[in-house]
N, C-alpha and C positions, 0 to 999 in steps of 0.2 A: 504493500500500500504506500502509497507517495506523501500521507502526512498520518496526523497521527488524529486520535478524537477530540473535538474542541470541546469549547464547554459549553453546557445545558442550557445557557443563556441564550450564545449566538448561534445555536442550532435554532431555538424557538425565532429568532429575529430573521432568520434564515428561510424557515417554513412560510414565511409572511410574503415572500420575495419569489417565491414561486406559485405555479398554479395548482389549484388543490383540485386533482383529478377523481375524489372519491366518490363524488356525486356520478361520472361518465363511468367509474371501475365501477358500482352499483348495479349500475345501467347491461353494460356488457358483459359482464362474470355472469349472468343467473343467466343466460340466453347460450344456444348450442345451433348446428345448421342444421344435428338432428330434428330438437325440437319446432324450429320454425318448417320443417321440411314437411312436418305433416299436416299443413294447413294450405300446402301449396302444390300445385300441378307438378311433375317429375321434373319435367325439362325446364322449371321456372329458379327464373336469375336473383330472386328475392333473397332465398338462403344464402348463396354465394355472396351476393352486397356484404351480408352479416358476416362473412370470412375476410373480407374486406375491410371493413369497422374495425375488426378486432385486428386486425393486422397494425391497421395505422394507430389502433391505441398504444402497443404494443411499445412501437417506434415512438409513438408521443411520451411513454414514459421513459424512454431511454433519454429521450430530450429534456424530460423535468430533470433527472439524475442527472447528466452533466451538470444542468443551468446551478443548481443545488449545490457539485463539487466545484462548480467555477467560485462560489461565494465563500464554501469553507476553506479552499484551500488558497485564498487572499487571507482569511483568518488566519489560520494556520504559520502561513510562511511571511505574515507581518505583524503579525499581533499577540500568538498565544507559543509560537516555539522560543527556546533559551535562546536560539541566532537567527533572528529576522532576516532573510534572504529576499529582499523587492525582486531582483533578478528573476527565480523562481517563481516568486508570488504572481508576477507579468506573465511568464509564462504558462502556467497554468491557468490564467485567468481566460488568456486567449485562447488553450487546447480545446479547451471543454466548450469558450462558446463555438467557437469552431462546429463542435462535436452537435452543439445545440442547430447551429444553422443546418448542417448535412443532414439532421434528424427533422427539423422541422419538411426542408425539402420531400425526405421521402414518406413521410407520416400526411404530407397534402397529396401525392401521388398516389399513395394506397384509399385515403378519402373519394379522391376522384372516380375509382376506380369502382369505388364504393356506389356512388349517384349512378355513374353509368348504369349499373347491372340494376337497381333500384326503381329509378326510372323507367328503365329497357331503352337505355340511350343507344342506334341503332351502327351498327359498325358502319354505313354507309355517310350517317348526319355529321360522324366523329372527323370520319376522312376530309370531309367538306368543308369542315369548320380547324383541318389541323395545316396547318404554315412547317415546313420543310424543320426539322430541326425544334418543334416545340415539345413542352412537356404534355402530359395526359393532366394535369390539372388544369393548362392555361388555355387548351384547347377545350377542356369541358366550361369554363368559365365563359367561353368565347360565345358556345352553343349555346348554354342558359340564358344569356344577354338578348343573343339574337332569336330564341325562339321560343325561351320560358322566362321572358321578362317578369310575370306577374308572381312568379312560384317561390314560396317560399326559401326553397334553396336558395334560386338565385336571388335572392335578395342578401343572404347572409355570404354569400359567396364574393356576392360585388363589394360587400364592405370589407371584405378581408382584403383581398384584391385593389382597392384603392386605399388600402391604410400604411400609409409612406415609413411604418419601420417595418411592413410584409413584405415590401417592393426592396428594403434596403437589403434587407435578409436575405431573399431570394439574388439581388444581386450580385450582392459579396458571397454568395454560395454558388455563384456561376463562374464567377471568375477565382473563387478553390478551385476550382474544377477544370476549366477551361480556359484559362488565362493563367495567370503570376497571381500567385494570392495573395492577396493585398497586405502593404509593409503592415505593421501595427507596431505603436508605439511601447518603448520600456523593456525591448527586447535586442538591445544592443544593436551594433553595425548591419545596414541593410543596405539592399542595393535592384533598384529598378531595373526591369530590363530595357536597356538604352544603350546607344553608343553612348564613349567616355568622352568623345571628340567632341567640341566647339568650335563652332567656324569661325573665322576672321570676316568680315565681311569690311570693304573700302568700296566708299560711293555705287553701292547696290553691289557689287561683284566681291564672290569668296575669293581670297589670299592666300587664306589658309587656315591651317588650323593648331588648336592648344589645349592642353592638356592641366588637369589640377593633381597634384596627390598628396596623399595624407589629411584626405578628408576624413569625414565622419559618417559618409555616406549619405544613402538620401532621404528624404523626409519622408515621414508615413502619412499611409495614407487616411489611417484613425487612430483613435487611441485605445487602451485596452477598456477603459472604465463606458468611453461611449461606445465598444464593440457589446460589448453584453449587454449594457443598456436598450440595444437596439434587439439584440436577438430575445431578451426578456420580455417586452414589449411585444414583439413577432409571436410568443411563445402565450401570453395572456390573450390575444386577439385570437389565434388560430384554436384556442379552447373553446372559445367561444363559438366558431366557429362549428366546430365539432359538434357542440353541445346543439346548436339550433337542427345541424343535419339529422341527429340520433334524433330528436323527437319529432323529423318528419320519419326518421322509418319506423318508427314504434309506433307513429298512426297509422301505417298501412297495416303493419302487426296487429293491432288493435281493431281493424278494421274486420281482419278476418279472426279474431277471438283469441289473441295470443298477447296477454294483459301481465305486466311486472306488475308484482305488490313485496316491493321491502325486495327481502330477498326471496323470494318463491316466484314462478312463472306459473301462471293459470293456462291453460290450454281447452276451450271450449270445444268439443272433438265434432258437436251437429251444432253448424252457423251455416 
């Protein structure tokens, strides 16, 4: 383990700083694809949704556990060990959000995948609506807008999707991925990927060119305290999210007599 237990205090101030998932782990533990299976036609995509749900909850709590050890172990490595080490405390602060942006990424990919089967969103409407290179969330997002404007998903969906620390998240999670990941502050010498060269330029025309060393390298591109900041945010919004999609499919559930009470599922077997 990379730190050690903090104390009882800043674990409870800790708990407050993340999202409390036990209302959705309520929701999804008492529910199986058995169970919903037998309220629905063989070949229907309803029970699989629910294989999908629980997938992305799965991933959403590995995302609350990072966001969690991103805060103890700043605790830890500045505040509660005998040799405060910021160096580490930085670094770790950035692993796990990190860990938090990759996780919220694929915990919205498995939600999507979720509506699709839910809805019976059609392999042919998805193709229509997906642009060369997109994800299955942003093209389900795209669908909703343009063809379930009214529907409650897509309502909760547009506001994830337009909430500027989703968009940050999702950014800085494309370019982990497919770009240079972005410098982050508190973590020693870094360096862009750029030539080193400057040009000389006289009356419009290059001369030539010059060189510095014994820099300090180059400036990030955020900081570690506003990286988490952002992904924690990303991480409280996308709950909510979650939450609004589970009680559209527990109304279809419901629809056809398959009722949570607490923790026990009712199952009306002649509806």
């Amino acid at each position: 383990m990379s730190r050690r237990e903090i104390s009882k205090a800043k674990q409870n101030e800790i708990i407050k700083k993340v999202p409390n998932l036990q209302p959705l782990r309520d929701k999804i533990r008492v529910l199986s694809p058995e169970i919903i299976s037998t309220k629905f036609e063989p070949k229907s995509r309803i029970p699989i949704a629910f294989v999908c749900l629980n997938d992305s909850f799965s991933v959403l709590q590995e995302a609350n556990y990072a966001l969690g050890e991103s805060f103890a172990h700043e605790v830890w490595y500045k505040e509660e060990t005998e040799n405060p080490n910021e160096l580490t405390a930085n670094y770790f602060m950035r692993y796990y959000s990190d860990d938090v942006a990759l996780r919220l990424y694929s915990a919205s990919e498995h939600l999507a995948n979720a509506i699709i089967n839910f809805l019976k969103i059609s392999r042919k409407s998805m193709l229509r609506h997906r642009k060369k290179l997109s994800s299955v969330s942003v093209t389900v997002g795209k669908y909703l807008i343009r063809q379930r404007p009214k529907h409650p998903v897509t309502t909760s969906i547009s506001k994830l999707v337009e909430n500027p620390v989703w968009k940050d998240t999702i950014t800085y999670r494309d370019n982990w991925v497919h770009n240079q990941p972005p410098l982050v502050s508190g973590l020693g010498v870094q360096w862009q990927r750029k030539t080193r060269w400057t040009e000389i330029v006289k009356d419009g025309v290059v001369t030539g060119h010059f060189m510095e060393f014994g820099g300090s390298g180059d400036n990030p591109n955020i900081s570690h305290e506003e990286l988490r900041s952002i992904v924690a945010k990303a991480s409280f919004a996308f709950v909510e999210t979650f939450e609004s999609v589970m009680d559209c499919y527990l109304d279809i559930l419901l629809k056809k007599g398959i009722v949570i009470n607490g923790n026990i599922v009712n199952v009306k077997l002649k509806q």
